[in-house]
Structure formats: C-alpha cells, structure tokens
N, C-alpha and C positions, 0 to 999 in steps of 0.2 A: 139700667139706672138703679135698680132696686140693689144689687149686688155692690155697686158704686157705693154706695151710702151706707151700705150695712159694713163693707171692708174700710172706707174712711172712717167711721164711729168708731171699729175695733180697734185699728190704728191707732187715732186719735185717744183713748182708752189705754192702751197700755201703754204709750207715751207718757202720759199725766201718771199714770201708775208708777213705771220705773222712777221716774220725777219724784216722786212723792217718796216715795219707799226710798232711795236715797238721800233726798233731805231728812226724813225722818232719823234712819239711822246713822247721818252726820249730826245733827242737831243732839240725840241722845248719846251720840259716843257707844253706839252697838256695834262690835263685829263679831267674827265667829264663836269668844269664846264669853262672849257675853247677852249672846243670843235669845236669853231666857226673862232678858229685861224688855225686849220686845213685846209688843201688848197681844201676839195672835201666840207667843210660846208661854206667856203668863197665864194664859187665859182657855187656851185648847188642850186636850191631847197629846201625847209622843204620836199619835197615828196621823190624825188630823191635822199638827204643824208638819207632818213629813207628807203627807197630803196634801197639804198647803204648795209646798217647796216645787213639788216633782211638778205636779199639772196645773197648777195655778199659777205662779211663779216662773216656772218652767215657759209654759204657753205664751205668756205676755213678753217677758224677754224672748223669745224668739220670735215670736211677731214683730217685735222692734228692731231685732237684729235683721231681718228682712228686709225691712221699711229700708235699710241706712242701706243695705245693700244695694237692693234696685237702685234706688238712688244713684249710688258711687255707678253702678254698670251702665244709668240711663246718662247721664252727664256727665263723668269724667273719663268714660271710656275711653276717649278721644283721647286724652293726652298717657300716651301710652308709656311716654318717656319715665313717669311716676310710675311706674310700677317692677316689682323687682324683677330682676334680669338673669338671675342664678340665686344659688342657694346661699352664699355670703349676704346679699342683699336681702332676699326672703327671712332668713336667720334679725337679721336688724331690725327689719319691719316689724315681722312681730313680735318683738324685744319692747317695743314702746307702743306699743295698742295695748288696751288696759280688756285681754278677751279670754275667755274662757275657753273650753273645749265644745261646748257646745253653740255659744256665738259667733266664735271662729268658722263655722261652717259654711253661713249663711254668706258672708265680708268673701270667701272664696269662690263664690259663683259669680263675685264679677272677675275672677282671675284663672279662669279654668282652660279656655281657651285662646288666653294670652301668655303663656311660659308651657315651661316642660314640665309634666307631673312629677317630677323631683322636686324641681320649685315647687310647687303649691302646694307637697306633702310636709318639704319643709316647713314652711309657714304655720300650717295646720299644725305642728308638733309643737313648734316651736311658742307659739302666742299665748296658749295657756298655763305654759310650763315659766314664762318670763314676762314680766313689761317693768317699768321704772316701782309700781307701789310694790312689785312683790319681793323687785332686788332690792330695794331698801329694807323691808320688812326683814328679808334673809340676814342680811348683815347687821340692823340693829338687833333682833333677837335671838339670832341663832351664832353668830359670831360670823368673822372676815371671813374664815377657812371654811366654813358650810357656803356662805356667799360665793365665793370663788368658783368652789367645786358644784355648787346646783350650776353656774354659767358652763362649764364645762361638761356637764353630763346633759344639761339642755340641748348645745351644740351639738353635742356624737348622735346623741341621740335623733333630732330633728334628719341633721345630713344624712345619716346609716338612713332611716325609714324612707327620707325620699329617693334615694340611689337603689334601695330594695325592691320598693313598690314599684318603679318606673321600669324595673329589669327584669320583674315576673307581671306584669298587667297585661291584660286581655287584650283581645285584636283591637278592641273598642275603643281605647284611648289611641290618637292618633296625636304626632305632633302637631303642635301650632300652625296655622299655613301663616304666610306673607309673604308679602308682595315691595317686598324692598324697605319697610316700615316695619314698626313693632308688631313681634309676634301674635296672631289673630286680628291683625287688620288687613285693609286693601283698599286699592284703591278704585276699584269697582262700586258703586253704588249700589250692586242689586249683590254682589256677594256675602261672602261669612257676615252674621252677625257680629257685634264687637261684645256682646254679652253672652250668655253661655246657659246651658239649659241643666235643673235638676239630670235630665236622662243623659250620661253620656256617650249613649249609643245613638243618639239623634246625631244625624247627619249634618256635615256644617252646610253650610248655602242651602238649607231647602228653605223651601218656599214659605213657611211658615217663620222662618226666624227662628232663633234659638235666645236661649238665656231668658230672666226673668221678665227683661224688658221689650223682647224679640220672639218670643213665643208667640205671642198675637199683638201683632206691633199698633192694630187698631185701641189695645185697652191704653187706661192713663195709670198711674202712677200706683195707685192704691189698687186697683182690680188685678194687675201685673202681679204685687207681694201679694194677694191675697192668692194667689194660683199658685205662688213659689209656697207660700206656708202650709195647702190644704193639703200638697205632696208631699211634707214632711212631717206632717202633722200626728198622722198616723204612726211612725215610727217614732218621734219624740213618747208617745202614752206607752209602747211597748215600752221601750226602756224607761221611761218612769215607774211601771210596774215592775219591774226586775230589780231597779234602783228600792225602791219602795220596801222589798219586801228584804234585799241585802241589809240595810238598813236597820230593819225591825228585827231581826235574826243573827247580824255578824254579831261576832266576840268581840269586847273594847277591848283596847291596847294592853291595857294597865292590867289586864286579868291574864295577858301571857307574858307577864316579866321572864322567869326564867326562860323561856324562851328567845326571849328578844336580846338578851345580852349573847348569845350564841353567836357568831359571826357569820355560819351558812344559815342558821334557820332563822335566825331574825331577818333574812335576805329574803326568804321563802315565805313568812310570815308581811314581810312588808309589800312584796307583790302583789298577795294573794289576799290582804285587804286594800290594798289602793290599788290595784286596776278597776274594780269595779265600782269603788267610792265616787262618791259626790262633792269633789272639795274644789273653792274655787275661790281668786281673791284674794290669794295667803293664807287660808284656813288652814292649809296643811302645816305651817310653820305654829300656829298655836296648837297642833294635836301635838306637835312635836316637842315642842316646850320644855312640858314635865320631863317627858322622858331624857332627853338629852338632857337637861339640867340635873338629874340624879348621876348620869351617865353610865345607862342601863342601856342604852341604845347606843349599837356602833352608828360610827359618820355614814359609812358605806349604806347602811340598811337606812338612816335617815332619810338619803338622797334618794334612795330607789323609789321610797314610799310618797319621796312628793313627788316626784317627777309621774311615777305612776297615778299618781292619783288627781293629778292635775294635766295629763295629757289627753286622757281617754279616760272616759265614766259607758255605765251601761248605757243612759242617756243618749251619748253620742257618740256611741259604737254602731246603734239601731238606726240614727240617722245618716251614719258615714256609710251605713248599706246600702241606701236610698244612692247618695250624693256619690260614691265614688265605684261602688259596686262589691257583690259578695265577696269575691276573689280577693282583690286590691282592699279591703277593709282587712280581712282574715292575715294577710301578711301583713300587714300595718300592727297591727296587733299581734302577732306572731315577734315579729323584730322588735317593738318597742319592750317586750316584756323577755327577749334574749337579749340584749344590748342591757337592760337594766340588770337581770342578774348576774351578767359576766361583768358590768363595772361596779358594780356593788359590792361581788366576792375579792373583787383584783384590789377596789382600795378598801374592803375587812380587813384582809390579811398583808396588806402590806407592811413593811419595816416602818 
C-alpha cells in the first residue's frame, strides 16, 4: 500500500510538472536558443541549470514517459492491428510522435515483443531524429533542401540500424511467437504476455509475466511504472553524469570555424559533438542557425550533427544498455555513427 501511494504521488508529481514547465515555456515564448530567459537559467549556475536538465528534468520526463507506456501496453495491447508491422510503418509512427531519444525508450516496451527487432530499432532511431514540430522547424529555418535531406538521412539511417542490429543480436532476442494473430499475441490465456519486460532475456510465457504490466500481474497501474522506472533509473543518472560533464567541458561550435568549413573534418567535428550531446525538440536546428546562415558549415556535416545529436545522447545510450542489451546497443551505435559519416562525406563532396 505504502509503495502504492508513494509511486501514484511521484507520478502524479511529474505529470503536473511536465504540465507546468510546458505551459510556461509556451506562454513565455522560450525554446532552446532562448533558454536564458527562463527563471531557473536566470537565476542558477551553468552547473546547476545543467544539473537541473540531466537528473531533475531528466527523471520527471521519464517517469512520465513510463506512466504513458504501461498504459499503452496495459490497454491497448489488444489491438494489435495499430501497431507497426515493418520498418516503412515504424519509420511513419515515429515520424509523428513529438519523442526524443530518451522517451522513445520507455513508448518501446510496449512494442518489444510484438514486431521484429528491426521494427523497434527502427522506430527507436527514427522518433527523435523526426515528428511533424521538427520537420516544420527544418524547413522554415534551415531551408527546403536541409528539410528534404534530414527526411532522407533519418530514413537510411533508422532502416540500416534496424536491419544491422537484428543480424548481429544475441541468442536473447527471439522473434515474435503467434498464433495466427499479431505478432506477441495468442490465443491461449495463460500464454506470452502481450507486454514486454525491461530484461530481454526473460523468457516469454513464464509464470511471472513479462513487460511492465505482466511482470507481477498482481500490481496496478502506478506500482507496475514504478518497477519499470527503478530499473532504468540507474542508468538514466550514469548517463546524466557523462552528459553533464560533456557539457561543462566540450568545445562550442563557433570556436572551431576553420575547421568546420572543411568538408571531411567538419564531418568528424559534427560527429564527435552530437553523438554524445543532449539536444532534443529542434535545438539542434537553432545550434545550426548561425553556422549555416554564415555558410561556414557544409549541408552534409549539418545533417550528421543533427541526426547524431538527436538520435542517441550519453543519456540514452546508458539506458539502451539496460533496454536492449550491451551487444545490440554497441552496434546501434557503431552503425548510426558509420552510416552518418559515409552520408555526410558522400553529400560534402558531391557535384
């Protein structure tokens, strides 16, 4: 009971929170490159608002990202037909979910053991790299032809990592079972869960259940995401400290101009600060702004920098450990960051 009340309050708690903190900076007109009008970046620290961002910040949105999850896996499982079916599909989905790379995570454990791990890698690649505010955003500030080509390099990108991952992953990932119905269901009552467990090496049909909502099929709604969060929790604060300290330390953009007009090393340069960055929401499009509006940055190295920097953060590299496993993370990451500098060089130097 005790545990009940303490994970509904938290819940309940960052709910209002996200709430709040998005009316506020819809009401003030704040986004990434005006962040300093905000009253906690007015008023704190460069340490303490980036303190703020990673584990405060950080924590509450994924606790709510949680919340919506169990959700979707405890009631809409059932209709299996909504859900995507290959990677064209996965690609669309999350084209139009407004998610990051680290709330993306959580939205996938009700889809783990309903499709092929190509599907759900796509997806995963896919959702924070694209949704409708940020292809808007691409094309009114940055031009049609950077719009165009993030759609394009999202895509290759997305498909390659799921067709990668799915062809070097561990015994552990098993396909989908079914039983004449959408993949991960049955028609068995005492079979597979229709939801899907942080571990997955947990076996499907044990006795326990699997997935957030099937792990102990006894809790209710709020004790369930409270067990999904405390297993990831730990590895969100790793990578908040890695994030953290990238942060307080990397080189800004603007201090390696000569470099960045380079066509291979502003390739290497845009890599090698957005994989590890923290941008999410189309921040990447206002870091990009200046530079491409001087046109000091090639197109090619623009695209690598957001896609990199909006596919995968240290963040949720340390939780796709957790969620997908060390192997199947490491080439997730391995390919998104060879795919990005082979399309990056191909359209530097093209005619």
């Amino acid at each position: 009971m005790k545990n009940r009340v303490l994970a509904k309050t938290l819940i309940f708690f960052a709910i209002l929170f996200t709430l709040f903190d998005w009316v506020y900076k819809t009401v003030n007109n704040i986004d990434y490159l005006s962040k300093e009008q905000c009253f906690i970046y007015a008023n704190f620290s460069t340490f303490q608002t980036l303190f703020f961002e990673y584990f405060v910040e950080s924590t509450l949105t994924l606790l709510v990202s949680v919340f919506v999850a169990v959700l979707l896996g405890r009631y809409f499982a059932r209709f299996g037909k909504f859900y995507p079916k290959g990677q064209g599909s996965a690609f669309i989905y999350a084209s139009i979910l407004p998610l990051c790379s680290c709330t993306a995570i959580p939205f996938i454990e009700t889809m783990k053991d309903k499709m092929k791990l190509r599907t759900l890698v796509t997806f995963l690649v896919a959702a924070p790299v694209l949704n409708p505010y940020i292809i808007i955003l691409s094309f009114s500030v940055l031009g049609v032809k950077y719009g165009i080509y993030r759609i394009i390099f999202a895509f290759v990108l997305a498909v390659s990592s799921g067709i990668v991952v799915e062809k070097l992953r561990t015994n552990r990932w098993k396909a989908p079972q079914s039983s004449g119905g959408f993949p991960g269901t049955t028609s068995s009552t005492t079979g597979p869960s229709k939801t899907l467990s942080l571990h997955p090496a947990q076996k499907l049909g044990s006795d326990r259940g699997t997935g957030p909502s099937g792990r102990n099929p006894g809790k209710d709604i709020y004790e369930a995401t409270f067990e999904v969060f405390r297993s990831v929790f730990p590895y969100l604060m790793i990578g908040g400290v890695a994030g953290l300290v990238y942060d307080l330390y990397s080189p800004d953009l603007a201090s390696l101009s000569v470099i960045l007009s380079d066509e291979l090393g502003s390739v290497l340069i845009a890599l090698g600060l957005g994989t590890p960055a923290y941008l999410c929401n189309g921040a990447d499009v206002f870091v990009l702004r200046p530079l491409m509006e001087r046109g000091s940055f090639p197109l090619g190295s623009a695209l690598v920098f957001s896609a990199s920097s909006t596919a995968i953060c240290m963040t949720s590299f340390f939780m796709l450990l957790k969620v997908l496993g060390k192997k199947e993370t490491s080439v997730l990451l391995a390919n998104i960051v060879f795919m990005l500098f082979l399309m990056g060089v191909l359209l530097n130097f093209a005619p």
